[in-house]
N, C-alpha and C positions, 0 to 999 in steps of 0.2 A: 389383501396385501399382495404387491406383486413377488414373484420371483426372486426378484434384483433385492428388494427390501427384506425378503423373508432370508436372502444369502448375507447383507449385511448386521441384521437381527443378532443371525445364528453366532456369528464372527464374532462380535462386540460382548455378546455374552460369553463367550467361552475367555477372549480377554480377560472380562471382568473378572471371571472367576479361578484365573490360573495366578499365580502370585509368582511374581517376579524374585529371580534370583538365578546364580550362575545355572543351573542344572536348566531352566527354562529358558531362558535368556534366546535359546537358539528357536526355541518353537515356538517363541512370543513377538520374534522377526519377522517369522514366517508369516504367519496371522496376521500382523501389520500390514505387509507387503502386500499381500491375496487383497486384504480389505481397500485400503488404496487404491488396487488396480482396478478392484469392480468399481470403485465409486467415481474414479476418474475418467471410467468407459461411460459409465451413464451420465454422468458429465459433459463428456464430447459427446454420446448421441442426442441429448436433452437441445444444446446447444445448437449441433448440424441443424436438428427440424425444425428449429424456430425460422432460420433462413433470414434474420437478423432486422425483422421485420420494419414495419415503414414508421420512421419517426425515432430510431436506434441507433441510427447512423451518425457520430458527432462527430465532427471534425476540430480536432484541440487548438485552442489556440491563446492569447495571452502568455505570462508569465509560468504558470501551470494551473492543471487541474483538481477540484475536487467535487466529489461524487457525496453527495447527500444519501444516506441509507436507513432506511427506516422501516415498520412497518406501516400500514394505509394507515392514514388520519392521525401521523403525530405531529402536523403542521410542518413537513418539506418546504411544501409550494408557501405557503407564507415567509416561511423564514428565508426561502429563495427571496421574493419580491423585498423583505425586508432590509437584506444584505448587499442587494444591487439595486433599493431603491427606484424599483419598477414594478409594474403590476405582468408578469410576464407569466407567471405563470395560475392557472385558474385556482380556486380553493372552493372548498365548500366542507358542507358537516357531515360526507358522508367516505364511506372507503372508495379506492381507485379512484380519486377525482384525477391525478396524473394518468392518463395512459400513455405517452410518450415520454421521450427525456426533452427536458425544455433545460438550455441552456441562457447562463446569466452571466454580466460581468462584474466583479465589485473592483473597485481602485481602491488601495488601501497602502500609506505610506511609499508609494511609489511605483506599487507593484499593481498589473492586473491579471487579474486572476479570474478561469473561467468556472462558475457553477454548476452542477449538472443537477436538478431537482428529477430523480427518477422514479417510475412505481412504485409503491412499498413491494418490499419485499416479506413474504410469509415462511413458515415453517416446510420445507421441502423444498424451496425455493432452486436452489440448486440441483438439483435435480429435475427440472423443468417445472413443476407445480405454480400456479398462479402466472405472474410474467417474467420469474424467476427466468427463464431459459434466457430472456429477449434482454436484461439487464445484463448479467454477471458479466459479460461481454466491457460492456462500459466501463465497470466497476474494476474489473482487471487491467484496463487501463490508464485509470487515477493517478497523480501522482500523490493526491490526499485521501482518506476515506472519514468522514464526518458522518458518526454513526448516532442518529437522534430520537430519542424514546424521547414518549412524555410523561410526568410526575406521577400518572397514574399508573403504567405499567414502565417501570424501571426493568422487569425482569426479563422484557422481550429482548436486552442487551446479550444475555446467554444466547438466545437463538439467534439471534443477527451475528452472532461471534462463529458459532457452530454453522451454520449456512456459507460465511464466509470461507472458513476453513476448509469446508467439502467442497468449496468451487476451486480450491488451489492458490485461494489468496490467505497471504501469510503475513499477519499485522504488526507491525512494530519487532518484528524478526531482523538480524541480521544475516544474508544469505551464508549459507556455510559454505564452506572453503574445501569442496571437494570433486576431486575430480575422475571420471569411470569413464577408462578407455578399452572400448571393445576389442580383444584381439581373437587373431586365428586361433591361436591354441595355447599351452604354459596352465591352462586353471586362473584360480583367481590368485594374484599378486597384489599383496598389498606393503604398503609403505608410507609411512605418518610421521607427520614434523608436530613437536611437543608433545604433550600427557592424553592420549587416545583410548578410552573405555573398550571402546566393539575390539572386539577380539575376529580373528579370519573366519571363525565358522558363524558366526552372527550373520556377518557380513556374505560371504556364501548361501547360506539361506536364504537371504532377503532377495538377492540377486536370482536365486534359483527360479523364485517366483515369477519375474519376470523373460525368464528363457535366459539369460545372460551366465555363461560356464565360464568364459574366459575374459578376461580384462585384466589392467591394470589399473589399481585404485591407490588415491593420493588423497590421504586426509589431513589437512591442517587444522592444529585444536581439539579441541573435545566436541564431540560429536554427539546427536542423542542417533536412538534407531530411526526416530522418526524425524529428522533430519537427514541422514543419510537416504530415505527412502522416497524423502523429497527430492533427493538428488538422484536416485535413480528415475523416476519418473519424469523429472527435470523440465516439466512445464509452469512449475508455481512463483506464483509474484510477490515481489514483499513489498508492502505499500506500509506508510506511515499512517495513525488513526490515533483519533479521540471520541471521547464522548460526549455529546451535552444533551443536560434532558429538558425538555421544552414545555410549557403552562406552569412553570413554577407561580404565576401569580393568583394560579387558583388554589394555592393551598398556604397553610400558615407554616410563620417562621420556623417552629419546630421541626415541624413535616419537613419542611423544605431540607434542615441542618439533618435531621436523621436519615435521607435520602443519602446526602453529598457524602458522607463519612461512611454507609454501607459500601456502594461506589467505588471510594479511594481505597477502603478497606477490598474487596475482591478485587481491583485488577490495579492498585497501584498507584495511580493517578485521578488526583480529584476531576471529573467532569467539571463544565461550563454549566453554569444553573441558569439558564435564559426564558422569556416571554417573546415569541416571537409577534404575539399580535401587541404587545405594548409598548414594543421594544427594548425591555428589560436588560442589561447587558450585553446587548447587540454589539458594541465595541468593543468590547472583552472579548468577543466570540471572535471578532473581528484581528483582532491583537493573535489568536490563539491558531487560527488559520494561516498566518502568515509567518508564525513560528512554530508550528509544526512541517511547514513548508522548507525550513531551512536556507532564508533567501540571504543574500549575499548584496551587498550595494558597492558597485566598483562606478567608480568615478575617470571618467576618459576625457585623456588629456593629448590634445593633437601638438603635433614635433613644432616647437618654438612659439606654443600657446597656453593660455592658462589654462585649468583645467576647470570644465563646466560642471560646479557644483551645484545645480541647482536641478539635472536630471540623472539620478545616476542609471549607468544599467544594470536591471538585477538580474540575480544569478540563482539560481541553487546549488548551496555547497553540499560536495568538497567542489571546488572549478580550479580550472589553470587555466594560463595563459592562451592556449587552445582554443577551450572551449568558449574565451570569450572571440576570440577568432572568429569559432563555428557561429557563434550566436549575429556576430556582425556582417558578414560575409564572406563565402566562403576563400574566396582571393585574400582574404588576409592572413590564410593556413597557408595557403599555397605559394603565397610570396613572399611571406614572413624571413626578416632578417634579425632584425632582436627586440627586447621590451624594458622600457624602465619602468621600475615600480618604487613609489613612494606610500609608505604605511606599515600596518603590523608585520606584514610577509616580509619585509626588504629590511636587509641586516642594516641598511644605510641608506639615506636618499636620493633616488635616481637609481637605485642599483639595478644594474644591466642583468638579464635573467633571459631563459627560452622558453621554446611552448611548453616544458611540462613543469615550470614553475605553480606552485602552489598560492593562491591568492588567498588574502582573507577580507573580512568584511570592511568597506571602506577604506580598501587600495586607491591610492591611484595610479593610472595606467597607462604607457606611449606604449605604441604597437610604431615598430619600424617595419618598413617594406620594402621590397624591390621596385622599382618602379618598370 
C-alpha cells in the first residue's frame, strides 16, 4: 500500500472512530480538511501524468452532455449504439473493450444530445488506477452523469458513487452558497445570512489546514463541514445523475422488483430497469435523460411573423432572455433592445421584458435588436 493510501487509511479511521458532538466538532474539521487535501493532491498528480491521453480529447457539442459510467462489461458501448441507433462503438464479452471515449448522438423530442460511452471505471479509479486518471477529466465535464451497473452486480453503484466523489464530482448536490475571501490580515471573519450550524472555530480549523489565517467568510444557509470544505478547496463540480441497471432480461420478475426497491430504498430514486441488447425500455431511458437534463423548449418568433412551432430551441433551465441570446449569436447580446414573451413567464401576452427575464418551458420569444 502506498504512502498516500496508508495516510488516508489512517484519517478515515480515526474519523470513524471519534464520535461527533460539539466538544469534537473542531477536530473532526480538521481531519476532514487534511483528508480532502491529500486526496485531491493525488488527484491532480493521478490526472497531470496521464497527459490526457490519445482518444480523451472530446469536443462538446449538441444540446448537452452525458457521460456513461460504469464498471468494464456492464454493456456502455451497447447501450451507446442502442441509444444513438449506430454501431459506433465496439462490444464484446470481455473487460475493457472501450479503450477510448467514443462519442454518440441521440435526437430525442427535439433535443440533441451528445453520448460519451467511456472505459469502465474500477475501484481506485480516481486516483489514477486502471484508466481512471484518463476519464475523470471527461466525466467532470458532463452535463449528465448516467451511472450503469448491471443486474448482477447492483453494488458496484457504491463504488462508482465513492470514486466519484474522491474525483471532486459532486452528484445531484446543490452548490453551497459560500464565499472565502483571502485577506491581509483581521483573522478569520465570518458572517452568515439565515440558520448556520459551523461555529468560527470549526471553521478556522478547517481553513488552517489549508494555510489560509485570514479571510473573510460569507455563508448562506446551512452548511455541512463538508460542504464548506468543498468550498475551500473550490475545484468540485456538481453534475446531475441517475442510475440504471442493465440485463434486466436475464433475470426473473422478482429478482428484477427486489432489485428496483433496494435501489430506490438507498439512494432515493427508483433507477431505470433497462435491456440494452433487447432494447427493453430504451425509451424510458430515453425520456429520463432528457429530464434529468432539465431542457427547456422556447419557441422564436421573428418581429411581424408567426412563430415557428414546429422547431423550438432548446434550452437548459433555469435560462433567460440572455442566454437564449448567447445561444443564437452573440450580436443579439450585444445589440439587444427588448423582448416580447408570450407564455407561462409573461404576466400577459407580448409582454415587453430584458435580458435577465426569466423564461419558462414553452415561451415564446421576439428578441428586438439594434440594427
Amino acid at each position: 500500500m502506498s504512502s498516500v493510501e496508508e495516510q488516508i487509511r489512517e484519517i478515515e479511521d480515526e474519523l470513524k472512530n471519534t464520535p461527533y458532538n460539539k466538544a469534537t466538532s473542531k477536530h473532526i474539521g480538521r481531519l476532514k480538511a487534511k483528508l480532502a487535501k491529500i486526496r485531491d493532491d493525488a488527484v491532480a498528480r493521478a490526472m497531470a501524468s496521464s497527459g490526457g491521453g490519445e482518444g480523451y480529447s472530446v469536443k462538446k457539442s449538441g444540446d448537452a452532455t452525458v457521460v456513461l459510467v460504469g464498471f468494464p462489461s456492464v454493456g456502455k458501448s451497447t447501450l451507446l449504439n442502442k441509444l444513438t441507433g449506430n454501431d459506433l462503438s465496439e462490444t464484446g464479452a470481455y473487460a475493457f473493450t472501450t479503450v477510448s471515449v467514443i462519442p454518440g448522438s441521440m435526437e430525442h423530442r427535439g433535443a440533441k444530445i451528445q453520448i460519451l460511452d467511456i472505459p469502465g471505471l474500477i475501484a481506485g479509479a480516481a486516483m489514477g488506477k486502471g484508466r481512471g486518471k484518463e476519464v475523470i477529466a471527461v466525466v467532470r465535464s458532463a452535463d449528465l452523469i448516467l451511472i450503469l451497473v448491471d443486474v448482477f452486480n447492483q453494488q458496484h453503484v457504491d463504488v462508482l458513487l465513492r470514486e466519484l466523489y474522491d474525483a471532486g464530482i459532486r452528484i445531484n448536490q446543490e452548490k453551497p452558497d459560500i464565499t472565502i475571501k483571502k485577506t491581509a490580515n483581521g483573522g478569520i471573519r465570518l458572517n452568515t445570512v439565515g440558520s448556520v450550524d459551523l461555529d468560527i472555530e470549526e471553521i478556522r480549523s478547517i481553513l488552517a489546514e489549508n494555510k489560509i489565517v485570514n479571510a473573510d467568510v460569507l455563508i448562506r444557509n446551512n452548511v455541512t463541514q463538508d460542504d464548506f470544505i468543498d468550498a475551500m478547496i473550490g475545484n468540485r463540480v456538481y453534475v446531475p445523475a441517475f442510475i440504471a441497471v442493465n440485463k434486466v432480461d436475464l433475470v426473473d420478475e422478482k429478482t428484477r422488483t427486489n432489485i428496483e426497491k433496494e435501489l430506490t430504498k438507498r439512494f432515493g430514486e427508483p433507477p431505470i430497469m433497462v435491456s440494452a441488447h433487447s432494447g427493453y425500455r430504451i425509451e424510458d431511458l430515453k425520456d429520463a435523460i432528457y429530464e434529468n437534463l432539465g431542457f427547456m423548449r422556447i419557441y422564436l418568433k421573428p418581429v411581424g411573423g408567426p412563430a415557428d412551432m414546429d422547431e423550438p430551441l432548446i434550452i437548459r433551465s433555469p435560462a433567460t432572455v440572455e442566454d437564449v441570446c448567447n445561444r443564437l449569436h452573440r450580436d443579439f447580446a450585444d445589440k439587444f433592445r427588448y423582448a416580447k414573451v408570450w407564455g407561462k413567464s409573461a404576466k400577459h401576452d407580448a409582454q415587453r421584458v430584458g435580458l435577465n427575464h426569466q423564461l419558462a418551458d414553452g415561451d415564446i420569444l421576439t428578441i428586438v435588436t439594434r440594427r
